[in-house]
KEBA-204821 format. One record per residue (C-alpha): residue in one letter; x, y, z; residue number from 1. Coordinates in steps of 0.05 Angstrom, whole numbers, always signed. Example, Ala and Ser with C-alpha at 12.3 -4.5 7.8 and 13.67 -1.06 7.14 Angstrom:
REC;type;u;v;w;seq
REC;A;+246;-90;+156;1
REC;S;+273;-21;+143;2
END
This chain:
REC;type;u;v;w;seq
REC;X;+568;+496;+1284;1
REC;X;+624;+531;+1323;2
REC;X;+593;+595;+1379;3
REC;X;+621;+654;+1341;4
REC;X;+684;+678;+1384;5
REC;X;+701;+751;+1380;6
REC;X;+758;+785;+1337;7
REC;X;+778;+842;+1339;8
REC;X;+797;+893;+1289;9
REC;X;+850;+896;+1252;10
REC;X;+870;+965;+1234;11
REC;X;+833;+1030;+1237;12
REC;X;+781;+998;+1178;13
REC;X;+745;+934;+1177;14
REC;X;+728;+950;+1101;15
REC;X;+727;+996;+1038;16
REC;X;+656;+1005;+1044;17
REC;X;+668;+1034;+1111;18
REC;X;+724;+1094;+1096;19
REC;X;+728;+1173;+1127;20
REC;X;+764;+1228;+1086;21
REC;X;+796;+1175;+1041;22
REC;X;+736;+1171;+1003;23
REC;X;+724;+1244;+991;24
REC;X;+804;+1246;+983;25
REC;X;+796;+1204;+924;26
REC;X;+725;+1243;+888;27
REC;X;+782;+1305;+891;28
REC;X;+838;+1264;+860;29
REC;X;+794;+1228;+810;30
REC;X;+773;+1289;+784;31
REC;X;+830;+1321;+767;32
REC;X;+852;+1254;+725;33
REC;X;+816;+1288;+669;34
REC;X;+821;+1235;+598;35
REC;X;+882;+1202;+628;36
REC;X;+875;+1129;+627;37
REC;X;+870;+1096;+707;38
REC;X;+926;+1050;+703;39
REC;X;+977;+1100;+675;40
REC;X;+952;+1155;+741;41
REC;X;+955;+1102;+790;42
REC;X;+1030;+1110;+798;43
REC;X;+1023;+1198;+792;44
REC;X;+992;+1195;+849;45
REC;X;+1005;+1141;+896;46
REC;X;+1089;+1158;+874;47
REC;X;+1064;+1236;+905;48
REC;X;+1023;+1213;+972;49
REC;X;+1091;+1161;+978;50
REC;X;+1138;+1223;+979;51
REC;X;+1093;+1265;+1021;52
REC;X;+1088;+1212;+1077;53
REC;X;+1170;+1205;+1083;54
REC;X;+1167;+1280;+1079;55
REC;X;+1125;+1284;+1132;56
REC;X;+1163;+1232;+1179;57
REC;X;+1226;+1272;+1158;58
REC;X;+1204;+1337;+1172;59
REC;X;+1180;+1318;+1242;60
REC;X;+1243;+1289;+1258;61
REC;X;+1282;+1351;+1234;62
REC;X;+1239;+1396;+1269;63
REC;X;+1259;+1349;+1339;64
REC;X;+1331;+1355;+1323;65
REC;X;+1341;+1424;+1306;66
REC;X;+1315;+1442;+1375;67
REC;X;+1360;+1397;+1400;68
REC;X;+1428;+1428;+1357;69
REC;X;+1449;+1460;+1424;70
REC;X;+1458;+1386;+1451;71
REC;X;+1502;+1362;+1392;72
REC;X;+1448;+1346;+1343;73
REC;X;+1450;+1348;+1271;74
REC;X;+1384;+1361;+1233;75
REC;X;+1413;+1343;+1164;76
REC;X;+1461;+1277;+1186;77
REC;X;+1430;+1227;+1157;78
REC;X;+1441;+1176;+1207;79
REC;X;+1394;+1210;+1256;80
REC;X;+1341;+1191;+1212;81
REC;X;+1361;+1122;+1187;82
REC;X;+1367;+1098;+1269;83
REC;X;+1305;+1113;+1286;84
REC;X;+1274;+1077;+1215;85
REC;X;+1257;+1139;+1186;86
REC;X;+1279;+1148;+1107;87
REC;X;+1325;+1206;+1085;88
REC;X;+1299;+1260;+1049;89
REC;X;+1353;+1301;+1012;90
REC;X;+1330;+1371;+1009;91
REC;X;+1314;+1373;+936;92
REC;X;+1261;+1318;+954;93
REC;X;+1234;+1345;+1014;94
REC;X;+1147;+1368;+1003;95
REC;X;+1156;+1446;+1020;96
REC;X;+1198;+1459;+969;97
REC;X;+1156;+1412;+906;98
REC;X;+1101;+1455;+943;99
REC;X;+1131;+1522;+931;100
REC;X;+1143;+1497;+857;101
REC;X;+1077;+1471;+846;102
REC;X;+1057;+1512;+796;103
REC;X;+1117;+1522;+757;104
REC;X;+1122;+1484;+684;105
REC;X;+1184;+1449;+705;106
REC;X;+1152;+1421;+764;107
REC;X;+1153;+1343;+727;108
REC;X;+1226;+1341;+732;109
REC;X;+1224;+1377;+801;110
REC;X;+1189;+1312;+825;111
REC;X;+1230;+1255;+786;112
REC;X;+1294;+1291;+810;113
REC;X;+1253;+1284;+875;114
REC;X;+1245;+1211;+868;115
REC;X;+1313;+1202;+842;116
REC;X;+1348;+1232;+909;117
REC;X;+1305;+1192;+951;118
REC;X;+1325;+1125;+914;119
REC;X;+1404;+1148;+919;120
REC;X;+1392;+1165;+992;121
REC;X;+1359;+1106;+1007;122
REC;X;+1382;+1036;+978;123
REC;X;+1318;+995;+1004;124
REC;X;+1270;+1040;+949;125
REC;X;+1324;+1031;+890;126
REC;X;+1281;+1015;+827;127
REC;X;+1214;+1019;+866;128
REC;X;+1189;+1105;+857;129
REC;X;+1159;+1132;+800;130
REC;X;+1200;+1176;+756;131
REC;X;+1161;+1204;+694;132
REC;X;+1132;+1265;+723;133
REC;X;+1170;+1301;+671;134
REC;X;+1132;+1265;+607;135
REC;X;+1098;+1310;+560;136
REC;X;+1038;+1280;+563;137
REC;X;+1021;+1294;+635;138
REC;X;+993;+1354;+650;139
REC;X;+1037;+1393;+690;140
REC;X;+971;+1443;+725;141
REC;X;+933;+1378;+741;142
REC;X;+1002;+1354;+769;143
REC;X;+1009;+1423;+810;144
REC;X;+941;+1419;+834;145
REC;X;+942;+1340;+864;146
REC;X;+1009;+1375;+901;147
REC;X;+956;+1419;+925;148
REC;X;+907;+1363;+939;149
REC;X;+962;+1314;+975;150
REC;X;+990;+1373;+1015;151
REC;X;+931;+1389;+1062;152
REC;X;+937;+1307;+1090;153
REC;X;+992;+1295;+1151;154
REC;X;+1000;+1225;+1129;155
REC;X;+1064;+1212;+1161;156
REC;X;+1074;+1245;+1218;157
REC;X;+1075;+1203;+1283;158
REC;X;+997;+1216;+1306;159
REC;X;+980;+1203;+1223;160
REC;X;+1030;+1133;+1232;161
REC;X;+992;+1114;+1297;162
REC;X;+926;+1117;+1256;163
REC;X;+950;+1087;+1202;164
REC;X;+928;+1142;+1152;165
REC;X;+970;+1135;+1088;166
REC;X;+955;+1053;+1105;167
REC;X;+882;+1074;+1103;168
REC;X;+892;+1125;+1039;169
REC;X;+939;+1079;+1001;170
REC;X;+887;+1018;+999;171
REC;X;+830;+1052;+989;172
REC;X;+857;+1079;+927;173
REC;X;+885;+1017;+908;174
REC;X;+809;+988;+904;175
REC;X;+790;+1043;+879;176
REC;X;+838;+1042;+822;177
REC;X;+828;+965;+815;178
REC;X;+749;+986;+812;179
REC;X;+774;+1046;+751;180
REC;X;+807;+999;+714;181
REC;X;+769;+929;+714;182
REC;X;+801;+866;+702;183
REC;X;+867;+895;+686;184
REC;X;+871;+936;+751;185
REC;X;+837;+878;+789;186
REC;X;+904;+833;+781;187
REC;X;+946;+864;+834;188
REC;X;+892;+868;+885;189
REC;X;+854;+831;+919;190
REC;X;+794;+850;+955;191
REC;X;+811;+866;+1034;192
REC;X;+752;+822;+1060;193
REC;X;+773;+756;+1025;194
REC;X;+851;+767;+1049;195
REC;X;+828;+782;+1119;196
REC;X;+782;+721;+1118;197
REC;X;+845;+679;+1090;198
REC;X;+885;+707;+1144;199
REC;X;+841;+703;+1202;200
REC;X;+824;+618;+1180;201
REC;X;+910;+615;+1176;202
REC;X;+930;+655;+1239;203
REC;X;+995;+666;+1210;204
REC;X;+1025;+687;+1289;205
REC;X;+1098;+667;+1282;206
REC;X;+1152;+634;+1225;207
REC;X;+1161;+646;+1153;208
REC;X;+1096;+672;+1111;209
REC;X;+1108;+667;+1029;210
REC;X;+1063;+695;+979;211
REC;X;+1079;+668;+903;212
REC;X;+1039;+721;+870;213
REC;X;+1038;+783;+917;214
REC;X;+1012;+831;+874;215
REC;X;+1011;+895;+919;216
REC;X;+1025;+862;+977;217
REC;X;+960;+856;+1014;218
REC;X;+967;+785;+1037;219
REC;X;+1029;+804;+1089;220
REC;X;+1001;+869;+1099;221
REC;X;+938;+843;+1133;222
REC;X;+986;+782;+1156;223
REC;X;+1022;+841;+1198;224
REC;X;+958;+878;+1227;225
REC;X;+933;+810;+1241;226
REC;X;+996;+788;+1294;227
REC;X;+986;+865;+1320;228
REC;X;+912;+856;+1335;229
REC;X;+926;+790;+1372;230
REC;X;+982;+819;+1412;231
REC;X;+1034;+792;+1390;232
REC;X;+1104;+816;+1360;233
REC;X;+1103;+840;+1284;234
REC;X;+1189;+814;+1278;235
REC;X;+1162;+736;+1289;236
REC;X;+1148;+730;+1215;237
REC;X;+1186;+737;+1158;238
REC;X;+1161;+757;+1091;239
REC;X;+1176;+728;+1014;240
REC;X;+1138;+748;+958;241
REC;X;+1148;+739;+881;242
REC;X;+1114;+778;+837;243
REC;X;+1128;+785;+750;244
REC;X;+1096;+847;+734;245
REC;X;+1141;+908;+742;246
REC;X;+1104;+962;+770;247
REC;X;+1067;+919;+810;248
REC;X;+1125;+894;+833;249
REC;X;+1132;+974;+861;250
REC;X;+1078;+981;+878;251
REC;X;+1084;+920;+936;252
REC;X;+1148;+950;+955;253
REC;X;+1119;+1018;+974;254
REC;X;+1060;+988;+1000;255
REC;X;+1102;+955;+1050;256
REC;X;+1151;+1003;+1059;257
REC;X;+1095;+1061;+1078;258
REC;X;+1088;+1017;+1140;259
REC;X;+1157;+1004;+1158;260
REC;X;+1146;+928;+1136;261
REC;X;+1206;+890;+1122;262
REC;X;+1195;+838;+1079;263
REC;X;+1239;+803;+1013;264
REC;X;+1207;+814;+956;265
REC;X;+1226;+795;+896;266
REC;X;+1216;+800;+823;267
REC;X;+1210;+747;+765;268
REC;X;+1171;+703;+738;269
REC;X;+1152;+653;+794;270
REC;X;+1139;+591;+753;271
REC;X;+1207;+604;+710;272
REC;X;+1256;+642;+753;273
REC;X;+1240;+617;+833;274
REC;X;+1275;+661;+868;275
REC;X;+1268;+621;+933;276
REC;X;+1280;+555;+907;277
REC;X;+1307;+528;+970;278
REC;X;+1241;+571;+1014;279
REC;X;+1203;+524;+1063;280
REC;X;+1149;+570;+1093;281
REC;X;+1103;+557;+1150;282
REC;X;+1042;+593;+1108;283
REC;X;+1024;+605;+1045;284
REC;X;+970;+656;+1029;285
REC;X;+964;+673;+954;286
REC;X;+912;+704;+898;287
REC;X;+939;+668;+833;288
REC;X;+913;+696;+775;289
REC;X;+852;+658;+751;290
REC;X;+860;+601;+700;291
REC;X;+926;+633;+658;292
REC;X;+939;+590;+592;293
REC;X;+1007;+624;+567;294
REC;X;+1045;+618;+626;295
REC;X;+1098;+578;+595;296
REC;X;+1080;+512;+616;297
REC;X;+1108;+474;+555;298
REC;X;+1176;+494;+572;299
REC;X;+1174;+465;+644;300
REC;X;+1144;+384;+634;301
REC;X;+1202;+346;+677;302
REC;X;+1206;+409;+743;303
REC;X;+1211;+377;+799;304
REC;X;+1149;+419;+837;305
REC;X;+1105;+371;+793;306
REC;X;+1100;+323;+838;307
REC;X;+1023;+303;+829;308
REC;X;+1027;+301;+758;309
REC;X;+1042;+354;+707;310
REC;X;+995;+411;+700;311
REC;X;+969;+431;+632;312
REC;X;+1010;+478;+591;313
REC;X;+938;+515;+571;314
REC;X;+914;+530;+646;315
REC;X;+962;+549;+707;316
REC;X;+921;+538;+766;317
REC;X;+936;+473;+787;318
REC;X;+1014;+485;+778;319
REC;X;+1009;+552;+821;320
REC;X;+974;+496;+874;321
REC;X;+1038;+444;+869;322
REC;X;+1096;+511;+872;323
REC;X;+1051;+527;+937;324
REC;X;+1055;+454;+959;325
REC;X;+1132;+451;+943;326
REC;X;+1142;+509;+981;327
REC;X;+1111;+484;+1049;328
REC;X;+1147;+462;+1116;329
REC;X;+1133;+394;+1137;330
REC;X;+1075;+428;+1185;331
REC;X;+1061;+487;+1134;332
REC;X;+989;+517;+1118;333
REC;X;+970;+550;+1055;334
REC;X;+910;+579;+1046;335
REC;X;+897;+615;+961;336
REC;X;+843;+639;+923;337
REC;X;+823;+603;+863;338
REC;X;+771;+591;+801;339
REC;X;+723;+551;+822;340
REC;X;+736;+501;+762;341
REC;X;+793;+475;+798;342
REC;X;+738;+439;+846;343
REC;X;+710;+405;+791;344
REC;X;+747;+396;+731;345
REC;X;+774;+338;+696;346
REC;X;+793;+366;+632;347
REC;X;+879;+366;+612;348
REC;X;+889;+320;+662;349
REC;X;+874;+368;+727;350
REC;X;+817;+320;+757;351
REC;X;+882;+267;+760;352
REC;X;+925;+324;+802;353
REC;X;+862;+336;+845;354
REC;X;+861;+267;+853;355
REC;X;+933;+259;+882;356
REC;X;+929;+326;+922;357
REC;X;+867;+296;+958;358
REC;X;+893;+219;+960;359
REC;X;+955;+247;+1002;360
REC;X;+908;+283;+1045;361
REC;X;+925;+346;+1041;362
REC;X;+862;+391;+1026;363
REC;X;+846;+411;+1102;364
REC;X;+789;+459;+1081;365
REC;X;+741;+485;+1016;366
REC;X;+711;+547;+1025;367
REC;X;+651;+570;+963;368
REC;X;+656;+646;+958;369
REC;X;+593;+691;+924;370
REC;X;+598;+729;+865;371
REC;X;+620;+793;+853;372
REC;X;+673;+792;+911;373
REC;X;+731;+813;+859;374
REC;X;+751;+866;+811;375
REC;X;+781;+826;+762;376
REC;X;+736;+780;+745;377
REC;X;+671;+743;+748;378
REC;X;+693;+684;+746;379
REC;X;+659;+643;+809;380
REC;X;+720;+628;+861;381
REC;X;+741;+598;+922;382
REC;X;+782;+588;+977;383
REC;X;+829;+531;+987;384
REC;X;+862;+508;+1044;385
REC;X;+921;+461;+1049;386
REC;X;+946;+426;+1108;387
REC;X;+1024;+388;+1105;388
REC;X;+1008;+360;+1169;389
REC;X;+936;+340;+1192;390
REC;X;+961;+299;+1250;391
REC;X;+1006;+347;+1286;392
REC;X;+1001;+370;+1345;393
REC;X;+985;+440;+1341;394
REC;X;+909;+427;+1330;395
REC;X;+872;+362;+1332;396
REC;X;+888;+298;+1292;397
REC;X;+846;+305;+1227;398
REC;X;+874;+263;+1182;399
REC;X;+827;+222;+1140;400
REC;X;+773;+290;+1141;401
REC;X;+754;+360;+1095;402
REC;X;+718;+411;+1131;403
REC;X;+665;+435;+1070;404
REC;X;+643;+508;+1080;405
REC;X;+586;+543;+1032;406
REC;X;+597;+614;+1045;407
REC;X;+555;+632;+975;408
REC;X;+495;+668;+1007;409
REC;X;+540;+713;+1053;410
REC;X;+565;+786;+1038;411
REC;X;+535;+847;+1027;412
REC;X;+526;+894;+974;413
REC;X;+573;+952;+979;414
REC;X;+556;+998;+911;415
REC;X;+526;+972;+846;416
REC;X;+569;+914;+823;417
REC;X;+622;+897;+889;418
REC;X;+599;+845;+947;419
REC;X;+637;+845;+1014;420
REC;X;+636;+798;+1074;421
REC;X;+625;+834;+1139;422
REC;X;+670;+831;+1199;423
REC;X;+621;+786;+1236;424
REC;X;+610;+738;+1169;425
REC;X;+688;+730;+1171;426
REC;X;+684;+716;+1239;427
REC;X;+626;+663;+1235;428
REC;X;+672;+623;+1177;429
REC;X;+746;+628;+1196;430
REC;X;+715;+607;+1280;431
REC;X;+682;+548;+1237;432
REC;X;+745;+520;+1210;433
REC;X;+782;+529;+1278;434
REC;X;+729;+493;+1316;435
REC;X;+735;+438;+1265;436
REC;X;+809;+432;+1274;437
REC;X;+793;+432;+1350;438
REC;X;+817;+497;+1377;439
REC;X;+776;+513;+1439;440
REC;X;+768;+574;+1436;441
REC;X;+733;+570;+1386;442
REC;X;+680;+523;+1414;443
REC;X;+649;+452;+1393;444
REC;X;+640;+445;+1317;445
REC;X;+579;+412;+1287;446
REC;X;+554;+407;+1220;447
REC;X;+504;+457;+1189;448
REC;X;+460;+428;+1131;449
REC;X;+471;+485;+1075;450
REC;X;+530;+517;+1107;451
REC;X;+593;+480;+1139;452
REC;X;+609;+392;+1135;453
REC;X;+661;+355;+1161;454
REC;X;+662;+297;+1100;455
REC;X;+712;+233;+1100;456
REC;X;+757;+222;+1051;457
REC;X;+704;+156;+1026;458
REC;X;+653;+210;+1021;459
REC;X;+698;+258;+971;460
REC;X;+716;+195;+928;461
REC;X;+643;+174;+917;462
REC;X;+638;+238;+891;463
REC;X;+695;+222;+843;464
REC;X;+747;+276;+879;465
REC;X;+706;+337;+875;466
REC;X;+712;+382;+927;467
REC;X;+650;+427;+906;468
REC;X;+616;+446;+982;469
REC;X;+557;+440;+951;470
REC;X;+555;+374;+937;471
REC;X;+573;+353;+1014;472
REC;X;+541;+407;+1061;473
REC;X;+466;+389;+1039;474
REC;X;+409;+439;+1037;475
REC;X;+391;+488;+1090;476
REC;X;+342;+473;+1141;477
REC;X;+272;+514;+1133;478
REC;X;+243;+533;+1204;479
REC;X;+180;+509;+1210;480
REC;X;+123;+563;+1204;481
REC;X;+78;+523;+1251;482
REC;X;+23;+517;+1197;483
REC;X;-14;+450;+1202;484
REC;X;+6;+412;+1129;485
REC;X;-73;+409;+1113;486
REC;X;-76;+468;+1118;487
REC;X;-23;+488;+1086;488
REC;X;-47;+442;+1028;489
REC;X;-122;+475;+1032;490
REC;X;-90;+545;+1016;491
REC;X;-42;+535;+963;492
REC;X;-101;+493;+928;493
REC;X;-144;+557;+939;494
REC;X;-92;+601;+913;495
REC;X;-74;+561;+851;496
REC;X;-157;+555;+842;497
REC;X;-152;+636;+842;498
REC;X;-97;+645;+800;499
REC;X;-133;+603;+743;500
REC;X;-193;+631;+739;501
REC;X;-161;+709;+744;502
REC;X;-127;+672;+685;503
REC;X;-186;+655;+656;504
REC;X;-221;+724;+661;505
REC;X;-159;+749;+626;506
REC;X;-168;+706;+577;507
REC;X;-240;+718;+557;508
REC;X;-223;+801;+560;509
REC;X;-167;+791;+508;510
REC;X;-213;+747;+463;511
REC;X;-274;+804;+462;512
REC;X;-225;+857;+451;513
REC;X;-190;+828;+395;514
REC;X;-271;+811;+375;515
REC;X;-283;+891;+377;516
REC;X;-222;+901;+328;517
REC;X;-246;+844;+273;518
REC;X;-204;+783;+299;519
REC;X;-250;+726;+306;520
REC;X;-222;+656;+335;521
END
C-alpha cells in the first residue's frame, strides 16, 4: 500500500467531534428551542447568526470610514462597502439596533423588515433570508433571548473571518440540526469527514466543479478550503450546483455567501428542469439522495443523459450516476456517495447500466464506507469514483483497471449513534487511490489483502459486474503470534476439554436441584 503522505488541515476543524465554543453555543441555543419542531428553528436561527455576521463586517467597516470622513469618506455610501466585498446593511437591519429592540413584542417584524432591507440592498441574497420572524407561533422572548445569545459572538469581524468562526458555527449547527431532526434533516447534509475524504481522493485544484444535488453546499465549501490548504488560488474554480428543495436551496446560498464564495447555484428539479444543460465540468462531487422511487422517472424514458440504458422509474440512483456522467469533460472526475445496492444489484434493469458503465471503463475507484457515517440513513453506502479519461496524461495510464478500497473497519465513534473517519484514516485512503493512479508523491502502491486491490476488468466480469470491495480485496492478513501450531492445537483441545466438563458439572447441579423441588428425569 501507498507510505501515508501528509495533509494538512483544512480549516480551523478537522471534524465535528472536535469543536470549541460552537458546541456550548449550540447547548444555549438548543435550549431555548423549547417544543418547537428542529426543522422549522433551523432557519430562526441560522437566518439571526447570518445577519449578525454581515452586521459585524459592516460595522467594522463603518467604524474605519467614519474616522476617515475628514479624508472624503462616506460611512453610509454604499459603494464603500460593496468594493471591498462587504454586504450593505441599511440601518434598519444593522444588529445594535434588533439588539436594543430585543425585548420588545414587535421585535418579529423588526427582524423580517431586517431581512427584507438586506435582500433590497443586496441583489446576490434576493429570495435566500428568512422572513417569518413575525409568525404568531414563534415566541417572541425566546426570539429576544437567542438575540441575546448570538450577540456576545464577533463572527464577522476581520480577526472572526480569518478564523473562520461563523464557518465553524454555521456547520456545526448544521450537523447538529441534521443530528435533531434524523432522516429528514440528514438530506441536506452530508457528514464533513466523507466530503473531505471525497475531496481530498478528487483534488479538485483548478476548472469547473458541479454538484447535482448540493444540498447546503458542503461539497464546494470543503472544495474551496481544500485549494486554500494546498496553496493555491480559491478564483481557479468555478462553482454549479442544483438543488430542488427550497429552503435548502437557502440555505446553500448563505452557506456560501458567509464565506464570500461565489458560486451559481441554482434551483429546480435536476432530473426535470437542468439548469446547466450545456455544463461540462472537470469534477463532480455529489451526495444523491439514497435510492428515490418517485422522482419522476416515467416521464423522462427517451432523455438523452440515458446513455447506458434507462434507469428504473422506481429507484433514481443509477440515473443521478448517468446526469453526473453527461455532465463530465472529456478528462472529468466525479467522485458521489451512494447506497451500496448500486454495487450489487440487478433488479429493474440496473445490473445492465452497471454493466455498460463498467464495459466503457469508466469506474476508476470503489470505496466501502462503515455504518453509521450519516444522519439520514442507515442504509450501508459508498463511494464511487468515475474517471472520463483513464489514459490521460495527468496521472498514469490505467485503463483496463479498478482500484478496490474496504474502508468498513475504519472510523471512530464520536457520541452514541455517529461514526467519523479521522484526519489520518482520510489520509491513509485518498494517498491509496493517488498512489494507484501513480502520483509520486504519494509513493508506490501495492495491494493490501482486506483493505485496498487493484482488480482487471476480467476479474470484475467473473464476478458478473459487481463492484462490491469485498469480493476483490480478500481477507486481512493475521500476524503471526509465534505459537508453534502443536501447540496451539494442544491448548485449544485443553480448553474445549475444560469447557465440557464445567458443562457437565452444570449440568448435574441443575438436575439435583430440580431433584430437591420434585422434578425427577
Amino acid at each position: 500500500m501507498a507510505k501515508t503522505r501528509k495533509i494538512q488541515k483544512m480549516g480551523t476543524k478537522d471534524n465535528g467531534a472536535n469543536v470549541g465554543y460552537e458546541a456550548q453555543l449550540w447547548q444555549m441555543a438548543d435550549a431555548l428551542r423549547g417544543s418547537m419542531d428542529a426543522a422549522e428553528y433551523k432557519h430562526v436561527v441560522l437566518g439571526l447568526i447570518f445577519l449578525k455576521y454581515i452586521s459585524d463586517a459592516f460595522e467594522e467597516q463603518h467604524s474605519m470610514l467614519e474616522a476617515e470622513r475628514s479624508q472624503g469618506a462616506d460611512p453610509e455610501d454604499p459603494d464603500e462597502y460593496r468594493a471591498v466585498n462587504i454586504f450593505w446593511v441599511p440601518p434598519e437591519a444593522r444588529w445594535p439596533h434588533l439588539k436594543a429592540q430585543a425585548k420588545q413584542s414587535t421585535i418579529g417584524q423588526l427582524v423580517d423588515d431586517a431581512m427584507t432591507g438586506i435582500e433590497r440592498d443586496n441583489p446576490s441574497l434576493k429570495g435566500v433570508l428568512p422572513k417569518d420572524y413575525a409568525r404568531p407561533a414563534l415566541d417572541k422572548q425566546r426570539l429576544g433571548q437567542i438575540i441575546d445569545l448570538i450577540t456576545n459572538i464577533r463572527v464577522g469581524d476581520r480577526e472572526a473571518r480569518s478564523k473562520d468562526v461563523l464557518g465553524r458555527v454555521y456547520e456545526y449547527f448544521l450537523a447538529q440540526f441534521a443530528s435533531a431532526e434524523g432522516k429528514k434533516g440528514g438530506e441536506f447534509y452530508t457528514p464533513r469527514c466523507v466530503v473531505r475524504l471525497l475531496v481530498e481522493m478528487l483534488e479538485p485544484y483548478k476548472g469547473r466543479v458541479y454538484d447535482p444535488c448540493c444540498g447546503s453546499s458542503g461539497m464546494f465549501v470543503q472544495s474551496e478550503e481544500f485549494i486554500a490548504a494546498h496553496g493555491g488560488r480559491i478564483g481557479d474554480i468555478s462553482i454549479y450546483g442544483q438543488e430542488s428543495n427550497y429552503t435548502t436551496w437557502r440555505l446553500a446560498k448563505m452557506n456560501l455567501a458567509i464565506r464570500g464564495i461565489d458560486g451559481q447555484i441554482a434551483h429546480g428539479d435536476t432530473f426535470h428542469n437542468d439548469r446547466f444543460p450545456d455544463l461540462k465540468a472537470d469534477y463532480i462531487l455529489a451526495n444523491p439522495p439514497f435510492n428515490v422511487s418517485d422522482w419522476g422517472g416515467e416521464r423522462l424514458r427517451e432523455d438523452k443523459r440515458w446513455k447506458y440504458s434507462v434507469p428504473p422509474a422506481g429507484n433514481a440512483n443509477f440515473a443521478w450516476v448517468q446526469h453526473m456522467i453527461h455532465h463530465l469533460a472529456p478528462s472529468g472526475l466525479a467522485g458521489f456517495v451512494l447506497a451500496n445496492g448500486s454495487m450489487s444489484s440487478n433488479q429493474s434493469g440496473e445490473g445492465e447500466i452497471r454493466k455498460g458503465i463498467i464495459e466503457a471503463d469508466l469506474v476508476d475507484c470503489m470505496v466501502a464506507l462503515p455504518g453509521q457515517l450519516f444522519y439520514s440513513t442507515q442504509i450501508p453506502a459508498c463511494l464511487w469514483f468515475l474517471a472520463r479519461d483513464k489514459k490521460n496524461t495527468r496521472f498514469r495510464d490505467r485503463r483496463g483497471q479498478v482500484l478496490f478500497v474496504d474502508a468498513r473497519k475504519l472510523g471512530v465513534m464520536v457520541d452514541r449513534t455517529h461514526l467519523e473517519f479521522t484526519p489520518e484514516e482520510i489520509a491513509r485512503i485518498a494517498n491509496t487511490y493517488h498512489a494507484w493512479r501513480g502520483e509520486k508523491a504519494a509513493g508506490e502502491y501495492e495491494d493490501t489483502p482486506g483493505f485496498c486491490k487493484s482488480a482487471m476488468l476480467d476479474e470484475i466480469r467473473k464476478h458478473g459486474h459487481v463492484l462490491t470491495p469485498g469480493r476483490y480485496v480478500g481477507a486481512e492478513v493475521q500476524e503471526d503470534d509465534g505459537e508453534p501450531f502443536e501447540e496451539k492445537m494442544r491448548r485449544l483441545t485443553d480448553t474445549l476439554k475444560e469447557q465440557s466438563e464445567q458443562a457437565a458439572r452444570l449440568d448435574q447441579a441443575i438436575w439435583a436441584n430440580l431433584k430437591e423441588l420434585g422434578y425427577g428425569r
